[in-house]
C-alpha positions as CSV (number, residue, x, y, z in Angstrom):
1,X,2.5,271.2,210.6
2,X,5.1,270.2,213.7
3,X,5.9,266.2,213.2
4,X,8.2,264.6,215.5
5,X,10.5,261.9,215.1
6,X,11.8,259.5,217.8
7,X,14.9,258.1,217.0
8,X,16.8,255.1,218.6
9,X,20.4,256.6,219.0
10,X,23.2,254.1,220.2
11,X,27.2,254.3,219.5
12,X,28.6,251.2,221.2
13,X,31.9,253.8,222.0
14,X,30.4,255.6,223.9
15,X,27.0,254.6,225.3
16,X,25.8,251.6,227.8
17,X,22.7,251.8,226.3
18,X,20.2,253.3,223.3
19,X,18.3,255.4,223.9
20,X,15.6,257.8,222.3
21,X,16.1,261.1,221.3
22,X,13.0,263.4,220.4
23,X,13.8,265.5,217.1
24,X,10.4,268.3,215.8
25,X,10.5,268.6,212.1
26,X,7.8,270.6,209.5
27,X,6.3,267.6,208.3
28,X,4.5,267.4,205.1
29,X,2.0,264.5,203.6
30,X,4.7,263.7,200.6
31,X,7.6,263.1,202.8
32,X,9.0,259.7,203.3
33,X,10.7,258.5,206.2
34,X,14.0,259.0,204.4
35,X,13.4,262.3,203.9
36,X,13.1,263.0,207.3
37,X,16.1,261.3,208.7
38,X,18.1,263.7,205.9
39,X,15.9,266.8,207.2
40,X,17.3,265.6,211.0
41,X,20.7,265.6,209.4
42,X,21.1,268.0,207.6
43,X,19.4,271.0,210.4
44,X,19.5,269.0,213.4
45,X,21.9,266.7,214.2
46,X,25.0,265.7,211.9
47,X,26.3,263.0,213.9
48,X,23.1,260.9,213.2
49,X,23.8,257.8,211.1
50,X,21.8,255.6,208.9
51,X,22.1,253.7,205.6
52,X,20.6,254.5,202.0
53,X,22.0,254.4,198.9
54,X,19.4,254.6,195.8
55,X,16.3,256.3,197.3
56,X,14.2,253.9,195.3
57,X,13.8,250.6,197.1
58,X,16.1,248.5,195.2
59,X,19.1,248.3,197.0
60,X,18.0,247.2,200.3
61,X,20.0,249.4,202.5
62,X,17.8,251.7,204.1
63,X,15.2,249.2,206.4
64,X,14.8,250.4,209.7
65,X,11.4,249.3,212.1
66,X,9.6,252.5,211.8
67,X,6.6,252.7,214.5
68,X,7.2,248.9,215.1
69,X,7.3,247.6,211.3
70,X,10.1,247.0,209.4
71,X,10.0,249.2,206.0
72,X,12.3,250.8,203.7
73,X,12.6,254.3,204.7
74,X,13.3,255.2,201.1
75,X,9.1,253.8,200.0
76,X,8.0,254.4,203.7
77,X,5.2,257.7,203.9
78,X,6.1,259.4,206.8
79,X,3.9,260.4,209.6
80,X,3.2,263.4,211.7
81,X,4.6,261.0,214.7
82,X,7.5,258.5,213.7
83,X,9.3,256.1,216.3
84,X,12.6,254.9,214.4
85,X,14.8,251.8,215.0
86,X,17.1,249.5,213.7
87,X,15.8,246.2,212.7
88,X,15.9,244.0,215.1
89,X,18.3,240.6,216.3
90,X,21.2,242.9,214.4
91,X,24.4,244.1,215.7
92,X,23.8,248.1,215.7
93,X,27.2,250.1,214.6
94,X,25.6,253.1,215.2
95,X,22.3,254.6,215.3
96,X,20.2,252.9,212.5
97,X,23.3,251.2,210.7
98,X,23.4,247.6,211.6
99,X,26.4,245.2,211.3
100,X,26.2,242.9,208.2
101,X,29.3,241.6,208.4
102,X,27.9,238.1,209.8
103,X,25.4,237.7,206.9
104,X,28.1,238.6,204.0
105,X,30.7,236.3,205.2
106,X,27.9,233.4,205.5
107,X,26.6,234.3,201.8
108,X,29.6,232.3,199.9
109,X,28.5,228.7,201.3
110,X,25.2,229.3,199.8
111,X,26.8,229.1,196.5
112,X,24.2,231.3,194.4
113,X,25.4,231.1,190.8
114,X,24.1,228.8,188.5
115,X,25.7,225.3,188.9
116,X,25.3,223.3,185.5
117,X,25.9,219.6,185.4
118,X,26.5,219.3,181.8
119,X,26.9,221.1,179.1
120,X,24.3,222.7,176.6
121,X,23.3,220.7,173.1
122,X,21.5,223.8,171.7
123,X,22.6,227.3,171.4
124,X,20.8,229.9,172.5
125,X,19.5,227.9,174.7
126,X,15.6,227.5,174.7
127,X,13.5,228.7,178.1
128,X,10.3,227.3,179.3
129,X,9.2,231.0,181.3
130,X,6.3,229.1,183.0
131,X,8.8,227.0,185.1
132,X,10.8,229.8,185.8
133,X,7.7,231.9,187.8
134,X,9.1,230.8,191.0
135,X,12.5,231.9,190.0
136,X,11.6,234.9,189.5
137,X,9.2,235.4,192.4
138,X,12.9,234.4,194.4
139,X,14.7,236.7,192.4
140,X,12.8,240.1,193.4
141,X,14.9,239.9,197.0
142,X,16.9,242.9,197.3
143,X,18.6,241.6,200.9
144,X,17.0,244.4,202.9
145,X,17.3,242.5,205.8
146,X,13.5,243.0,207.1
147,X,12.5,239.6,207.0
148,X,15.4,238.3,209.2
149,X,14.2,241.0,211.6
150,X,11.0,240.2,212.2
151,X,11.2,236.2,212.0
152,X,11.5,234.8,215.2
153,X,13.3,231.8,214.8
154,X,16.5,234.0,213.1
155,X,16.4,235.5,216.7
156,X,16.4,232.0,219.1
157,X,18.6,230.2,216.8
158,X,20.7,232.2,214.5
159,X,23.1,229.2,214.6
160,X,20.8,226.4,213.0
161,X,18.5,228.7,211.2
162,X,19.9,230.7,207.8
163,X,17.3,233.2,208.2
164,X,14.3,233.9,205.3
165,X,16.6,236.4,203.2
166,X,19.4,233.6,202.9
167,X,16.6,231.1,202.3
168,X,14.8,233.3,199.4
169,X,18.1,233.9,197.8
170,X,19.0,230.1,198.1
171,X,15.2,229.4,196.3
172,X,16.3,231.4,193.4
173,X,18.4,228.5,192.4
174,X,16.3,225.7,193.9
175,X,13.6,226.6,191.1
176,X,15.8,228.0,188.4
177,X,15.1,224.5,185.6
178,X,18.8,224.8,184.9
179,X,20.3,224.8,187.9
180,X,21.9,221.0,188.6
181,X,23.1,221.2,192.3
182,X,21.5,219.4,195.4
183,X,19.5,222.9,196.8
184,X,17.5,220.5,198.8
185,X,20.7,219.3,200.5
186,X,21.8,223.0,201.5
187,X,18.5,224.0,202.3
188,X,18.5,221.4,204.8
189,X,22.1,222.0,206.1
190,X,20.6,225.8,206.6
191,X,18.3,224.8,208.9
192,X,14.8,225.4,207.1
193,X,13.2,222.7,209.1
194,X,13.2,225.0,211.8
195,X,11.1,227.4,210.1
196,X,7.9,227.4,211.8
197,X,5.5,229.2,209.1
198,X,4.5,231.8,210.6
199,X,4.6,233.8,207.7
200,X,5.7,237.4,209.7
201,X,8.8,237.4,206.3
202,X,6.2,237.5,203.6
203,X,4.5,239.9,205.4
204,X,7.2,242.8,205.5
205,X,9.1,241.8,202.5
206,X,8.8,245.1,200.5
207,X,8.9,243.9,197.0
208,X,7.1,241.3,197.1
209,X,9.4,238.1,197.1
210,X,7.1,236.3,199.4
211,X,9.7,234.1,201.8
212,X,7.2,232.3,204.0
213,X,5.9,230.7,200.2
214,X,9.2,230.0,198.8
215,X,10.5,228.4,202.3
216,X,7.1,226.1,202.4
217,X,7.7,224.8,198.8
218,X,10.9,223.8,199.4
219,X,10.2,222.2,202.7
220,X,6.9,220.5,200.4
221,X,9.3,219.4,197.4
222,X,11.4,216.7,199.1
223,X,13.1,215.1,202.9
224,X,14.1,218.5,204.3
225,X,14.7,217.0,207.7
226,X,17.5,217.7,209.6
């Protein structure tokens, strides 16, 4: 069976403008969408560039906006007619690979390592695991970048607004019982008053780390206003 697969090609060198470019592949029911940018590739078109690294959703490379929602291309079923972008409100390099250069050197002032405040009494230290179930909701974000491109409020004010991904990452620490620094503080200084709950993060976060929840209990624990 003939699929086809329209992909959004740009290199900033070259063009003024993406554009689409219509590629005809055999398509089969087990394919992901991963599979058929390599197929494109590899009997098509060479020059055609995208991210990926472990082919097994877990390192948060490969999200692109296939047929207008953002997936992993790695866990993504494809389909006998696939439209393929980059996700959106990112610099593009080229083709599918976005620019996140911006994110990494922001990442630092969000300080995620554990911050103790004193030292511990008893060693090995004894964990309460039912106060650490928000903790490890946070800590399933694999920084795939598909919440910042669907939230709205990353794309009208990426200045004031730290974006769900930074946010989730930041919660990790916020609930984590042994963690002794002021998250409310930086959660405020990275703007998640603005965050409107709309919930669009939660519902295109692949595995499962639910932003819009994490972003409304921190707003709900304390003065988040700016």
């Amino acid at each position: 069976m003939k699929g086809l697969a329209k992909i959004l090609r740009f290199d900033p060198e070259t063009d003024r403008e993406p554009y689409f470019q219509d590629f005809d592949y055999e398509f089969s029911p087990r394919m992901t969408v991963l599979d058929v940018l390599n197929l494109v590739r590899e009997t098509r078109d060479p020059s055609l560039q995208y991210s990926y690294c472990c082919r097994n959703g877990h390192c948060g490379l490969c999200g692109v906006v296939v047929n207008g929602r953002e997936v992993l291309a790695c866990r993504q079923a494809a389909e006998p007619v696939l439209e393929i972008r980059p996700l959106r409100g990112c610099r593009v390099l080229k083709d599918l690979v976005i620019d996140r250069e911006e994110y990494e050197e922001r990442r630092p002032q969000l300080r995620l390592f554990l911050e103790r405040q004193c030292e511990l009494q008893v060693e090995p230290e004894c964990i309460d695991m039912d106060a650490f179930e928000m903790f490890k909701t946070a800590s399933r974000c694999i920084e795939c970048m598909c919440c910042v491109s669907v939230c709205p409020v990353s794309r009208e004010k990426p200045h004031l607004f730290a974006g769900p991904m930074a946010l989730t990452l930041l919660a990790r620490h916020f609930f984590d019982p042994r963690d002794g620094l002021n998250r409310e503080l930086m959660a405020r200084d990275e703007g998640i008053s603005y965050c409107i709950e709309c919930g669009l993060c939660s519902g295109v976060c692949p595995r499962g780390a639910d932003p819009a929840r994490l972003i409304q209990m921190m707003k709900g624990s304390g003065n988040t206003e700016p």
